[in-house]
PyMOL commands that place a pseudoatom at each C-alpha (Angstrom):
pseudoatom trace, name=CA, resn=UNK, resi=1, chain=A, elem=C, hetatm=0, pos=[47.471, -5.335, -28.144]
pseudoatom trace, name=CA, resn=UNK, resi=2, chain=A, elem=C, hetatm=0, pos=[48.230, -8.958, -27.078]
pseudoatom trace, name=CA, resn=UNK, resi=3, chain=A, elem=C, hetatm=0, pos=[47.971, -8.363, -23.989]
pseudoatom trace, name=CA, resn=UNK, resi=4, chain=A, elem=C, hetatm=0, pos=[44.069, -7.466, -24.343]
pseudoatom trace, name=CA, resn=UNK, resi=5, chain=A, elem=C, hetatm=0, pos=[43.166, -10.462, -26.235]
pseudoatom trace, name=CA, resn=UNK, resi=6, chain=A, elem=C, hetatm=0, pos=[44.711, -12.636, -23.763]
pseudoatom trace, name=CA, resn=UNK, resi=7, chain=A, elem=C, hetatm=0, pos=[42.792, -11.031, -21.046]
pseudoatom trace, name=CA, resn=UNK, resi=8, chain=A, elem=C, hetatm=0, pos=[39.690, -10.837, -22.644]
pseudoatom trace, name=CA, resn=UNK, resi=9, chain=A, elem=C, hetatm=0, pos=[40.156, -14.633, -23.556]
pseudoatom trace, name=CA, resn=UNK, resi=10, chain=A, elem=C, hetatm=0, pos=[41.158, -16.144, -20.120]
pseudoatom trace, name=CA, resn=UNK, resi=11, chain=A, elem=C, hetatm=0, pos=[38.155, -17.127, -17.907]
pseudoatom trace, name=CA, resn=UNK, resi=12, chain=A, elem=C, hetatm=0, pos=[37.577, -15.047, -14.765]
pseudoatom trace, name=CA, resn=UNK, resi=13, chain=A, elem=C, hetatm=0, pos=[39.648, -16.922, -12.354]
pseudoatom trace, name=CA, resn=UNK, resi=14, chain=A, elem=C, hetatm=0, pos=[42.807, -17.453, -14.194]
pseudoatom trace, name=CA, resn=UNK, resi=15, chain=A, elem=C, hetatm=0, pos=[45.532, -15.469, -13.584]
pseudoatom trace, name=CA, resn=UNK, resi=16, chain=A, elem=C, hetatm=0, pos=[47.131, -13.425, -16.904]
pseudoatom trace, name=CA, resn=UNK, resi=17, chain=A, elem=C, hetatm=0, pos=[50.798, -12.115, -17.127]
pseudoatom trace, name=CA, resn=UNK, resi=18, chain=A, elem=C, hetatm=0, pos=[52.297, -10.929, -19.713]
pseudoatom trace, name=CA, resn=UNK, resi=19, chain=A, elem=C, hetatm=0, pos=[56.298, -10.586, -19.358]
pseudoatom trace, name=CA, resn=UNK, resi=20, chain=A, elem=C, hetatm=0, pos=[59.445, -8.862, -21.647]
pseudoatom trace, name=CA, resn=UNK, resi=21, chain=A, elem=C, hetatm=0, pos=[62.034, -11.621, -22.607]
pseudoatom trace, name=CA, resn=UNK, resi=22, chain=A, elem=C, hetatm=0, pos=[63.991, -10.493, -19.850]
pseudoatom trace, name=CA, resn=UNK, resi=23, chain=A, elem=C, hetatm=0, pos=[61.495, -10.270, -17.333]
pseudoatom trace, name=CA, resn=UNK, resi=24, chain=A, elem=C, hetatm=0, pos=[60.439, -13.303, -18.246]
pseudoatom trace, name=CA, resn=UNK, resi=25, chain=A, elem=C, hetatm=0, pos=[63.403, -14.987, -17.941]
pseudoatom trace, name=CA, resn=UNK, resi=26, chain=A, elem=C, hetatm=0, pos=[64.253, -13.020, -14.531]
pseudoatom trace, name=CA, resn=UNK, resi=27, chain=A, elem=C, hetatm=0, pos=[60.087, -14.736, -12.989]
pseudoatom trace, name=CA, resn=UNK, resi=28, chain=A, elem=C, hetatm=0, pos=[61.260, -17.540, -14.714]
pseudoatom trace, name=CA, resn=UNK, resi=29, chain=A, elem=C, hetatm=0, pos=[64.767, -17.850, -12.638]
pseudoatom trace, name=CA, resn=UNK, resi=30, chain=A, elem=C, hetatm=0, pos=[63.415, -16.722, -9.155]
pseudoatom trace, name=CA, resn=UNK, resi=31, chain=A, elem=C, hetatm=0, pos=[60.705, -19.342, -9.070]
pseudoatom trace, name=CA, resn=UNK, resi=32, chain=A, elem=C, hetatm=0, pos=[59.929, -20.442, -12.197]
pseudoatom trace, name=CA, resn=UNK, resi=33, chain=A, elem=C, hetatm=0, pos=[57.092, -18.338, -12.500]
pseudoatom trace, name=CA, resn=UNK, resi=34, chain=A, elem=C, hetatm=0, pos=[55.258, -19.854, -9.357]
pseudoatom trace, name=CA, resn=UNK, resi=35, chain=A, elem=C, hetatm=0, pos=[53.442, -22.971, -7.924]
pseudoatom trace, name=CA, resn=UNK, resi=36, chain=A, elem=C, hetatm=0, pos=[50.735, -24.934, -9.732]
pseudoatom trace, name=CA, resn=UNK, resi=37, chain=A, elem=C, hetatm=0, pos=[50.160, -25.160, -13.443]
pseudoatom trace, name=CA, resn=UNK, resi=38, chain=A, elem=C, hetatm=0, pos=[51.289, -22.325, -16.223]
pseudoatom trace, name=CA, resn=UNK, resi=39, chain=A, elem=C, hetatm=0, pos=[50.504, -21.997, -19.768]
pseudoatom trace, name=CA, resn=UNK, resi=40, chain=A, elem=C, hetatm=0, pos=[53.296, -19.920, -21.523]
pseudoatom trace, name=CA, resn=UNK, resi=41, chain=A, elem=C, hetatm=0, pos=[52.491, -18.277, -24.717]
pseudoatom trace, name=CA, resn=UNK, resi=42, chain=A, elem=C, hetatm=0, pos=[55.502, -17.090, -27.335]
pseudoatom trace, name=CA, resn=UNK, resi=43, chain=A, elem=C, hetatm=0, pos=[55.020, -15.114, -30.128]
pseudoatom trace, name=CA, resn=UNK, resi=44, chain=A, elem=C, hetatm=0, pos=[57.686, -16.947, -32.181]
pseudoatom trace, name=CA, resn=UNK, resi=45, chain=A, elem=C, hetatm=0, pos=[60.207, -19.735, -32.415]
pseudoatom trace, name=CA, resn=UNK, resi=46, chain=A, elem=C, hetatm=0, pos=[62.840, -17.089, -32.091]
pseudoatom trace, name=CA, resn=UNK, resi=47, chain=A, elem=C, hetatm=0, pos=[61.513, -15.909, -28.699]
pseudoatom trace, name=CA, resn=UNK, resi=48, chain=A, elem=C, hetatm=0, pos=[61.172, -19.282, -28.136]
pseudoatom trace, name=CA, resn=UNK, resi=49, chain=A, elem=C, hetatm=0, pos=[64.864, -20.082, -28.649]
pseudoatom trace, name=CA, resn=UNK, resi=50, chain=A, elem=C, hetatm=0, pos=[65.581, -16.792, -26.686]
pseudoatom trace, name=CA, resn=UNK, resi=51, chain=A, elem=C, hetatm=0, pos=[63.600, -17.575, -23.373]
pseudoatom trace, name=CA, resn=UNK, resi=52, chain=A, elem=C, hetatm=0, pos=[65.773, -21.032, -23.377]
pseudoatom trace, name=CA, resn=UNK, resi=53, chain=A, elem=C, hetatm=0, pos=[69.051, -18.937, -24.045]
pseudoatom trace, name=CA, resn=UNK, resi=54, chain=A, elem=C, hetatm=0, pos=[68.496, -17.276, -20.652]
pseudoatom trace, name=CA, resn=UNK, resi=55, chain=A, elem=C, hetatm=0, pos=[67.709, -20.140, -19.116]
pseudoatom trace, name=CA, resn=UNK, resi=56, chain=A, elem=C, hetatm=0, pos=[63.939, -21.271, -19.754]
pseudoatom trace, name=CA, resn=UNK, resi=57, chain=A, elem=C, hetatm=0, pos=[64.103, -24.820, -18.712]
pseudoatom trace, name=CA, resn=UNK, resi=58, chain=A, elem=C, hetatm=0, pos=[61.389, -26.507, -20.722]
pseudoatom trace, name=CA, resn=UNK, resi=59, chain=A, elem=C, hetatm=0, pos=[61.506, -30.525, -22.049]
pseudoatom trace, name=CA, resn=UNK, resi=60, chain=A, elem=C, hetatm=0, pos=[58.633, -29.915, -24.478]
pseudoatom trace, name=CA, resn=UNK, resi=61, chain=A, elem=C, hetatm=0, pos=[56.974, -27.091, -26.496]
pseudoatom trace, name=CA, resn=UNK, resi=62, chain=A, elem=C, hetatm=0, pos=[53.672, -27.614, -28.678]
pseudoatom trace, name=CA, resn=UNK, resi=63, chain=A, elem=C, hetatm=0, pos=[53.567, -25.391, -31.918]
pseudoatom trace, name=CA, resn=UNK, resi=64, chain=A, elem=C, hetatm=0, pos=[51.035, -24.331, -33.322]
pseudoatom trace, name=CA, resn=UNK, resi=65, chain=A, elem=C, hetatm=0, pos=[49.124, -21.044, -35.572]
pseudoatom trace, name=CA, resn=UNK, resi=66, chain=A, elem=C, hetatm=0, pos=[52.297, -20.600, -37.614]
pseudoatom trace, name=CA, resn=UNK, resi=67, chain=A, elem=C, hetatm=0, pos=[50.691, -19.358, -40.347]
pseudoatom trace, name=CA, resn=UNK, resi=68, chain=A, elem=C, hetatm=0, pos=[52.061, -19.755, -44.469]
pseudoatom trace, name=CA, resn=UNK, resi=69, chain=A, elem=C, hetatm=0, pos=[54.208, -16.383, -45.899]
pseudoatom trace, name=CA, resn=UNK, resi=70, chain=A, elem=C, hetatm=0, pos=[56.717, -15.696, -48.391]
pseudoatom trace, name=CA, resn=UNK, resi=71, chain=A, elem=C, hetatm=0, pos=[59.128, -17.973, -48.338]
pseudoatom trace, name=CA, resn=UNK, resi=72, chain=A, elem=C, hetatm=0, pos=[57.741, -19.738, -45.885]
pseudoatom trace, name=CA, resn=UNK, resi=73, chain=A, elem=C, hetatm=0, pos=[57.514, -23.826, -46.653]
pseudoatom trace, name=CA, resn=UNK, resi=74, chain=A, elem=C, hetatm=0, pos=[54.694, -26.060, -45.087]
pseudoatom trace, name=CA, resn=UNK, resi=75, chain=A, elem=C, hetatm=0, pos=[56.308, -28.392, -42.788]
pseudoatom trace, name=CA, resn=UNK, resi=76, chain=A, elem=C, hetatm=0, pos=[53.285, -29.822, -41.187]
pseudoatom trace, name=CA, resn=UNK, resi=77, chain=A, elem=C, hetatm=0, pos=[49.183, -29.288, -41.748]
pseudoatom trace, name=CA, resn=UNK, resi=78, chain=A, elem=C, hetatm=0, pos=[48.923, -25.279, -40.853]
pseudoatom trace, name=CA, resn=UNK, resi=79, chain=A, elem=C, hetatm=0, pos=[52.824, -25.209, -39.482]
pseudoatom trace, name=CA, resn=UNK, resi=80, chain=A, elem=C, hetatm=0, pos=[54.736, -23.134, -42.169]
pseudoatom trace, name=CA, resn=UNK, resi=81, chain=A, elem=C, hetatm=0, pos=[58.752, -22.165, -41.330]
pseudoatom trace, name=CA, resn=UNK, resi=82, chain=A, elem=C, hetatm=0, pos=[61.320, -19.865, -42.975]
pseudoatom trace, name=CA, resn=UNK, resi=83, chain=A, elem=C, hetatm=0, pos=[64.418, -19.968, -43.379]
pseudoatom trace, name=CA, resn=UNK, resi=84, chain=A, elem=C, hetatm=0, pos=[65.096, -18.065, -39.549]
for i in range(1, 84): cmd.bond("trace and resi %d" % i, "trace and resi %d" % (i + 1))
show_as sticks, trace
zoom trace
C-alpha cells in the first residue's frame, strides 16, 4: 500500500525503491544504496533502530508524522513516543 503512495507522490524523474529490512540492509552494504543523493523513508523508530543494527551507517535522522496514541506522551509539537 506504501509502496503506491510513494510512487504516486515522487515526481517523474525520481527514482522509487522500496526495500525489506534485510534487503535494505544487504543495497545498503554493497554500495550504500548508490551514487548521488537518497531520501530513506522508515516506517518507525524501531525499523529505524533495526536498519542501524545491520549496519545502516547514518550520523543524523529527522523525525517526523509520529502521530499521538494510547499511551503515547508528546515529546515535541506533533512527535508523540511510547514506551517501545
Amino acid at each position: 500500500f506504501m509502496k503506491n503512495i510513494y510512487l504516486m507522490a515522487a515526481p517523474p524523474n525520481i527514482k522509487v525503491d522500496c526495500f525489506s529490512n534485510q534487503s535494505f540492509a544487504a543495497a545498503w552494504k554493497e554500495n550504500q544504496l548508490g551514487d548521488g543523493n537518497v531520501l530513506v523513508l522508515f516506517p518507525s523508530l524501531a525499523a529505524i533502530q533495526e536498519a542501524v543494527q545491520q549496519g545502516f551507517d547514518v550520523a543524523d535522522i529527522q523525525v517526523g508524522g509520529l502521530g499521538g496514541g494510547p499511551n503515547r506522551k508528546a515529546v515535541f509539537q506533533n512527535i508523540t513516543l511510547d514506551e517501545k
